[in-house]
DRENDO-1510 file (C-alpha; in Angstrom, 1 decimal, always signed):
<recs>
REC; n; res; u; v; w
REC; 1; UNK; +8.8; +25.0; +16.2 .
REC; 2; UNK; +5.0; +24.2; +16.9 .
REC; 3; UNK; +4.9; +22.3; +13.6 .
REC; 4; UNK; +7.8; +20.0; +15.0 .
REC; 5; UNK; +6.2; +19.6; +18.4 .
REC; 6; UNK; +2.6; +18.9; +17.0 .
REC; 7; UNK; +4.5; +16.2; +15.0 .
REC; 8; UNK; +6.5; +14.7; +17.8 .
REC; 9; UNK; +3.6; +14.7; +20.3 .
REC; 10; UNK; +1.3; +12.4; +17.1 .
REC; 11; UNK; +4.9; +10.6; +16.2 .
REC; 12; UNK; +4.5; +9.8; +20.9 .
REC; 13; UNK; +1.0; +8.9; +21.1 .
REC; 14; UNK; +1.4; +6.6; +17.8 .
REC; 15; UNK; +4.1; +4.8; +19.7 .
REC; 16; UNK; +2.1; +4.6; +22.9 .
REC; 17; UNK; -0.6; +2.8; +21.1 .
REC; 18; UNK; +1.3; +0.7; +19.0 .
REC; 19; UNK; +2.4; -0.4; +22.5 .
REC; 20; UNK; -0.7; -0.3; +24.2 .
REC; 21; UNK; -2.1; -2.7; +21.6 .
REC; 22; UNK; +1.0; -5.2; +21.5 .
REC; 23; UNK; +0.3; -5.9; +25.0 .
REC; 24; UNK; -3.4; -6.5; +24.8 .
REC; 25; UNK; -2.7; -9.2; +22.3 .
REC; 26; UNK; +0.0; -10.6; +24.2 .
REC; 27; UNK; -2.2; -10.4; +27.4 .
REC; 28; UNK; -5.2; -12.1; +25.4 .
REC; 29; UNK; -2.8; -14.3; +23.9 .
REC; 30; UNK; -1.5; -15.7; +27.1 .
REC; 31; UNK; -5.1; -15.6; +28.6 .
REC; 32; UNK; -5.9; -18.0; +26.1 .
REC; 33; UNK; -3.0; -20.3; +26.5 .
REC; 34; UNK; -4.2; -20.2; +30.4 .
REC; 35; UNK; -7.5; -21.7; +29.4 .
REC; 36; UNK; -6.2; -24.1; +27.3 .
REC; 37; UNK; -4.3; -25.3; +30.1 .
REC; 38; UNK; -6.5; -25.5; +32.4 .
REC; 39; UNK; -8.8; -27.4; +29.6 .
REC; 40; UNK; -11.6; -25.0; +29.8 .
REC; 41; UNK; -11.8; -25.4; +25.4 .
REC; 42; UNK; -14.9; -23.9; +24.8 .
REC; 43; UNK; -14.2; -20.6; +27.1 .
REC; 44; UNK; -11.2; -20.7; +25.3 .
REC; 45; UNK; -12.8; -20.4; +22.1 .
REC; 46; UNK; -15.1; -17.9; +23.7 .
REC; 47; UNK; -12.7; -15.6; +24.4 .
REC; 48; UNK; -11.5; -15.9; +21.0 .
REC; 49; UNK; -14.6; -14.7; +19.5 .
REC; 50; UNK; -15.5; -12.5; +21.7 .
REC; 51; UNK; -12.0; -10.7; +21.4 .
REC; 52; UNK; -12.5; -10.8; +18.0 .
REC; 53; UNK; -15.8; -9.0; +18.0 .
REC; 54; UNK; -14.4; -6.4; +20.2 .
REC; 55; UNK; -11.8; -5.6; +17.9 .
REC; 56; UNK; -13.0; -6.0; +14.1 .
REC; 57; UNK; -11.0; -2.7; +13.0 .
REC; 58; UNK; -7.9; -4.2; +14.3 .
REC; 59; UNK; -4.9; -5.6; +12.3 .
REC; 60; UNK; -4.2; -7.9; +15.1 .
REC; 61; UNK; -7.0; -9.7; +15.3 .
REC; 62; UNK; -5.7; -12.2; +12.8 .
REC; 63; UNK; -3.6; -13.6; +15.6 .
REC; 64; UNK; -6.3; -14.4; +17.5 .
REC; 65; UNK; -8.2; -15.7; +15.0 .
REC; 66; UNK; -4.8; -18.4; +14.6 .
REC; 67; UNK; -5.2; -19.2; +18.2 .
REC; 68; UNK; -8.9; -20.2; +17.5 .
REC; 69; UNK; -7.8; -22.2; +14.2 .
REC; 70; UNK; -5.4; -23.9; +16.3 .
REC; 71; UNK; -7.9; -25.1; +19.1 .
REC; 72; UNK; -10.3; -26.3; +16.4 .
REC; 73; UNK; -7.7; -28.5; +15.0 .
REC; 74; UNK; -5.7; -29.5; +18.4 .
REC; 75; UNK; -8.4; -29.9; +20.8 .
REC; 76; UNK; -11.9; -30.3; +18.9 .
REC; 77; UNK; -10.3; -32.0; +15.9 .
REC; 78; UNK; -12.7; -30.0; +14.1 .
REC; 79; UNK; -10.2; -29.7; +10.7 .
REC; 80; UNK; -13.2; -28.6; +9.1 .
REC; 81; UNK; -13.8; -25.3; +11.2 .
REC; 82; UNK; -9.9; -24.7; +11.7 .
REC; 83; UNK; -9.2; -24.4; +7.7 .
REC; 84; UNK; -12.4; -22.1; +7.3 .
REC; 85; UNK; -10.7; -19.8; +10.1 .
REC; 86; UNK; -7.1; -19.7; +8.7 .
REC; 87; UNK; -8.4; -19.1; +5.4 .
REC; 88; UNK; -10.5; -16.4; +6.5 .
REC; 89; UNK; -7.0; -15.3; +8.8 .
REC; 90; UNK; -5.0; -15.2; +5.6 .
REC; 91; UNK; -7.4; -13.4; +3.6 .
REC; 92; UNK; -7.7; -10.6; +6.4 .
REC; 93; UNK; -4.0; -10.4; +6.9 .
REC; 94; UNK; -3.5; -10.2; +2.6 .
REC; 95; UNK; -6.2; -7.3; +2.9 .
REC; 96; UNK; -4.5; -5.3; +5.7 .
REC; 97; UNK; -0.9; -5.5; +4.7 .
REC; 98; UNK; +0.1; -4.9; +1.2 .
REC; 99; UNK; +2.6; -5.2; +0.1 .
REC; 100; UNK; +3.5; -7.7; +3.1 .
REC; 101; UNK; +5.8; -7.0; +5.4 .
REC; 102; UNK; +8.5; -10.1; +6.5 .
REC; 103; UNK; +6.7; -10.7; +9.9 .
REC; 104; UNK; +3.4; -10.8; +8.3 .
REC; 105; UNK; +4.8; -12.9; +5.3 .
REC; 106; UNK; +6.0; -15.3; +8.0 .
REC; 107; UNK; +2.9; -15.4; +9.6 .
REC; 108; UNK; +1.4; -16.3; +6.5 .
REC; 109; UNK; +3.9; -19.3; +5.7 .
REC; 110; UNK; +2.7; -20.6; +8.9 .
REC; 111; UNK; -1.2; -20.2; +8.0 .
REC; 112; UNK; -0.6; -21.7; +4.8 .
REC; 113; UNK; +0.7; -24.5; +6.7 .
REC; 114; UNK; -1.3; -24.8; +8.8 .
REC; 115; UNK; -3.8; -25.2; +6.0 .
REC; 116; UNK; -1.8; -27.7; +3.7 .
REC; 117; UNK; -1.2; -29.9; +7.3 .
REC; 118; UNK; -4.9; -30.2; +8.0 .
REC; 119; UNK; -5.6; -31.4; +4.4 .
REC; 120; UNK; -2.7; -34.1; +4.1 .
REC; 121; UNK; -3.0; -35.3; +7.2 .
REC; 122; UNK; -6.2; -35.0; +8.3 .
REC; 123; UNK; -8.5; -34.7; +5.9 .
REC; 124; UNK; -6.5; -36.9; +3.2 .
REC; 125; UNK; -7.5; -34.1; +0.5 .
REC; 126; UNK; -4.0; -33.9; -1.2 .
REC; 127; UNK; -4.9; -32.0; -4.2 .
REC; 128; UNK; -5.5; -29.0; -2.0 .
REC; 129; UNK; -3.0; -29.8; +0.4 .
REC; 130; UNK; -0.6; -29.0; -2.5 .
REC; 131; UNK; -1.8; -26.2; -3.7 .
REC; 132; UNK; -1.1; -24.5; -0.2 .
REC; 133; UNK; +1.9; -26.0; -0.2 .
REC; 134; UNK; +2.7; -24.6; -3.0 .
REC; 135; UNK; +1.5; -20.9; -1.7 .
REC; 136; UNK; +4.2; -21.4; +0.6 .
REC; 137; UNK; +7.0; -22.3; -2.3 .
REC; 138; UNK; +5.6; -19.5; -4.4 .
REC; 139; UNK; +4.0; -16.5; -2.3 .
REC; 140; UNK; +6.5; -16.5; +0.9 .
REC; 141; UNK; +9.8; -15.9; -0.1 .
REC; 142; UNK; +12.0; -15.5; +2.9 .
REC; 143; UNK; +10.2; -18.7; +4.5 .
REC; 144; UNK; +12.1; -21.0; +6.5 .
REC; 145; UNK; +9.3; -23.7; +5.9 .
REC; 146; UNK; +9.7; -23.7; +1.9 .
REC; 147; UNK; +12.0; -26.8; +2.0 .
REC; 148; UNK; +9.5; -28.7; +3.9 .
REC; 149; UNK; +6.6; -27.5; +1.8 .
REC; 150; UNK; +8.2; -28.7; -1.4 .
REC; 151; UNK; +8.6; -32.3; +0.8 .
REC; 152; UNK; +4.9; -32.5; +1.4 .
REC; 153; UNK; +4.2; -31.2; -1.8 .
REC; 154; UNK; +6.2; -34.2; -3.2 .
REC; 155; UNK; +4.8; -36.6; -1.1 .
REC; 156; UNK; +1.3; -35.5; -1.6 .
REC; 157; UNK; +1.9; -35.8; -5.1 .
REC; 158; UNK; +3.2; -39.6; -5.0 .
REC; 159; UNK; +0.0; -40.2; -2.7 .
REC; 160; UNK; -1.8; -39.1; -5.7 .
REC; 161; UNK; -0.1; -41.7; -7.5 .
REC; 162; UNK; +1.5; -38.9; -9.7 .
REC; 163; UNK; +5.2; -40.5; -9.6 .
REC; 164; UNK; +6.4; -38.4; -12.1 .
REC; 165; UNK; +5.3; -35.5; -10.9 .
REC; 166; UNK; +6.1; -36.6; -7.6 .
REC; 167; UNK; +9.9; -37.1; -8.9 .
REC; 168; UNK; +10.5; -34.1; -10.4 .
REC; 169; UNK; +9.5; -32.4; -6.9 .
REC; 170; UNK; +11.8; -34.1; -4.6 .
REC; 171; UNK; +14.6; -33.6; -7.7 .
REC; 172; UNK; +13.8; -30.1; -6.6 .
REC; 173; UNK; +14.9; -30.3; -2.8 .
REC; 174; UNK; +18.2; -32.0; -4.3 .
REC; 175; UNK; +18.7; -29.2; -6.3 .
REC; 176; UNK; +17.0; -26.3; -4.7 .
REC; 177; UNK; +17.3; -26.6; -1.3 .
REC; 178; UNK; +20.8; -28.9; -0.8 .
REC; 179; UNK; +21.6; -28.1; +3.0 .
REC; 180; UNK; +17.9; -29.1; +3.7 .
REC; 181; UNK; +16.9; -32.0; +6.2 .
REC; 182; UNK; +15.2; -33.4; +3.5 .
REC; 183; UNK; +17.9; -33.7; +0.7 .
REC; 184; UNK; +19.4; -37.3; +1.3 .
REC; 185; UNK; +15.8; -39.2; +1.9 .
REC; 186; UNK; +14.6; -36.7; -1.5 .
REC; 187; UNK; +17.5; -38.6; -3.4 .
REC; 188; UNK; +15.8; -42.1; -2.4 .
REC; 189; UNK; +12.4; -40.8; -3.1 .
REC; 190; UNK; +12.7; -39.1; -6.3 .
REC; 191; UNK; +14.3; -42.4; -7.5 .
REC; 192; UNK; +12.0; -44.3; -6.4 .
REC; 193; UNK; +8.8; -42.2; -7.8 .
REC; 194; UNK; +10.7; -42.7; -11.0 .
REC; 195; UNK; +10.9; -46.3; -10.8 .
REC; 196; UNK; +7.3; -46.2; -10.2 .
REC; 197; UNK; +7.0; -44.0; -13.3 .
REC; 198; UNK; +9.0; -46.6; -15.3 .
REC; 199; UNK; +11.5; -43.1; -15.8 .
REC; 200; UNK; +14.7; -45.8; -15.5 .
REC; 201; UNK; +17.1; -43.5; -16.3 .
REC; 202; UNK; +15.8; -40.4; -14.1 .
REC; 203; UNK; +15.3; -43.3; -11.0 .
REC; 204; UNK; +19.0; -44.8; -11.8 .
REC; 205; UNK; +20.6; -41.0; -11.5 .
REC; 206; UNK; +18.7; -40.4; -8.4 .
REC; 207; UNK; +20.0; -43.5; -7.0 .
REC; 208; UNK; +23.6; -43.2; -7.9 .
REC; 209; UNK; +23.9; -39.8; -7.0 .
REC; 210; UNK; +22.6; -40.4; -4.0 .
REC; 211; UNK; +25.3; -43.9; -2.8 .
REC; 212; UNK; +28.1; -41.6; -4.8 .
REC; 213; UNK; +27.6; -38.7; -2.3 .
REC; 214; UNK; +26.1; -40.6; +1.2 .
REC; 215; UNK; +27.5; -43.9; +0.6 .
REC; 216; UNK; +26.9; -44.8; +4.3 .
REC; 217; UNK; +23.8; -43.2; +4.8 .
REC; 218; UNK; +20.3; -45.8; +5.5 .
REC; 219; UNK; +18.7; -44.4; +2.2 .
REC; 220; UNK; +21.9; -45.1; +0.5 .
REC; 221; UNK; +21.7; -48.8; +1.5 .
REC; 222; UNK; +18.4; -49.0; +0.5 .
REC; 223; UNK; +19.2; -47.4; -3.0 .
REC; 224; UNK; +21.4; -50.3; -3.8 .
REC; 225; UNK; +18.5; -52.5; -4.2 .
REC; 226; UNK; +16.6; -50.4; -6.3 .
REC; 227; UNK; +19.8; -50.2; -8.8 .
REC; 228; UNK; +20.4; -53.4; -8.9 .
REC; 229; UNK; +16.5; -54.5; -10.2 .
REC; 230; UNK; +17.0; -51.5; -12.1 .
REC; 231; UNK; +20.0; -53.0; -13.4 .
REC; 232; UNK; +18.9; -56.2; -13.7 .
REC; 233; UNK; +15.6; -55.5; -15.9 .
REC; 234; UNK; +16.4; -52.7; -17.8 .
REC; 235; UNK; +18.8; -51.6; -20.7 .
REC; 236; UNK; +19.7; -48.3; -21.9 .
REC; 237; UNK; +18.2; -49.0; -25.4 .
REC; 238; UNK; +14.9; -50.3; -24.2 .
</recs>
């Protein structure tokens, strides 16, 4: 009977700190938000750090550290800075949680993204904006930003002039993800990076495919004039 009680009262005071510590960060979190409001950036990213130092031992911490990538890139526009902290986030979170639980593996889709964003977009560096894209596709399994990660990934790849490449990637959201936003415009695309990768036959099944099953949709339209040059300049034996 002691045994059980000892064990409840630890199982109690477990639970009351688990608590205790899910509403400092969500106190912290909304203290921050405050700031941010109020446009008061650099004690903002103050508090960050200094909540940060307060609470190295802490598994929580990583979600501060988020809230300190995201004011580097949404207020400083320091992209620099704000991929050095998520990567430093996602390497803290992989160290504290293995194997990953689904909250944390969610939390590290949106790092990732985070990530891949700040180097398409910002920083124009699409090599590595694919391969966190491609973190996503491969390391986050239940994530609901997969679809859209294999659409950058695509598009980073046809900014890299990589049609084929590119091609076979968007073939992938027609295939692999078929409910997505992105399946009808991945049709147009993935013919079109095959056009571009003289891969006639590849671009000419994209484009049919896509008029058979959308034939009113915009891309649709648009996919008739690719066919018909397609048509026009190339034969099946060439």
């Amino acid at each position: 009977m002691k045994k059980l009680l000892f064990f409840l009262f630890l199982l109690l005071f477990a639970v009351q700190n688990l608590f205790s510590q899910t509403n400092t960060l969500i106190t912290s979190i909304n203290e921050i938000k405050k700031l941010l409001f109020e446009k008061k950036i650099n004690e903002a990213l103050q508090y960050c750090d200094e909540y940060i130092l307060a609470h190295q031992e802490k598994a929580d911490t990583v979600y501060i550290k988020y809230e300190k990538a995201l004011i580097y890139s949404d207020y400083i526009k320091d992209y620099d800075n704000s991929i050095a902290v998520l990567k430093s986030t996602a390497d803290d979170l992989l160290n504290i949680s293995q194997p990953l639980t689904a909250r944390d593996e969610l939390f590290l889709s949106d790092i990732y993204w985070l990530i891949g964003y700040n180097y398409r977009w910002h920083k124009k560096d699409y090599n590595k904006a694919v391969d966190y894209f491609i973190k996503i596709i491969q390391d986050c399994t239940n994530s609901p930003k997969k679809a859209e990660a294999q659409y950058s990934r695509s598009w980073c790849l046809a900014l890299l002039k990589r049609y084929k490449d590119a091609g076979d990637n968007f073939k992938i959201i027609t295939e692999r993800y078929s409910n997505s936003v992105y399946t009808i415009r991945s049709f147009y695309e993935a013919g079109e990076c095959y056009q571009k990768a003289e891969k006639y036959p590849l671009a000419k099944l994209m484009f049919e495919t896509l008029i058979t099953g959308h034939p009113q949709n915009e891309w649709a339209i648009a996919a008739k004039q690719h066919l018909k040059w397609i048509e026009l300049n190339y034969t099946e034996e060439e």
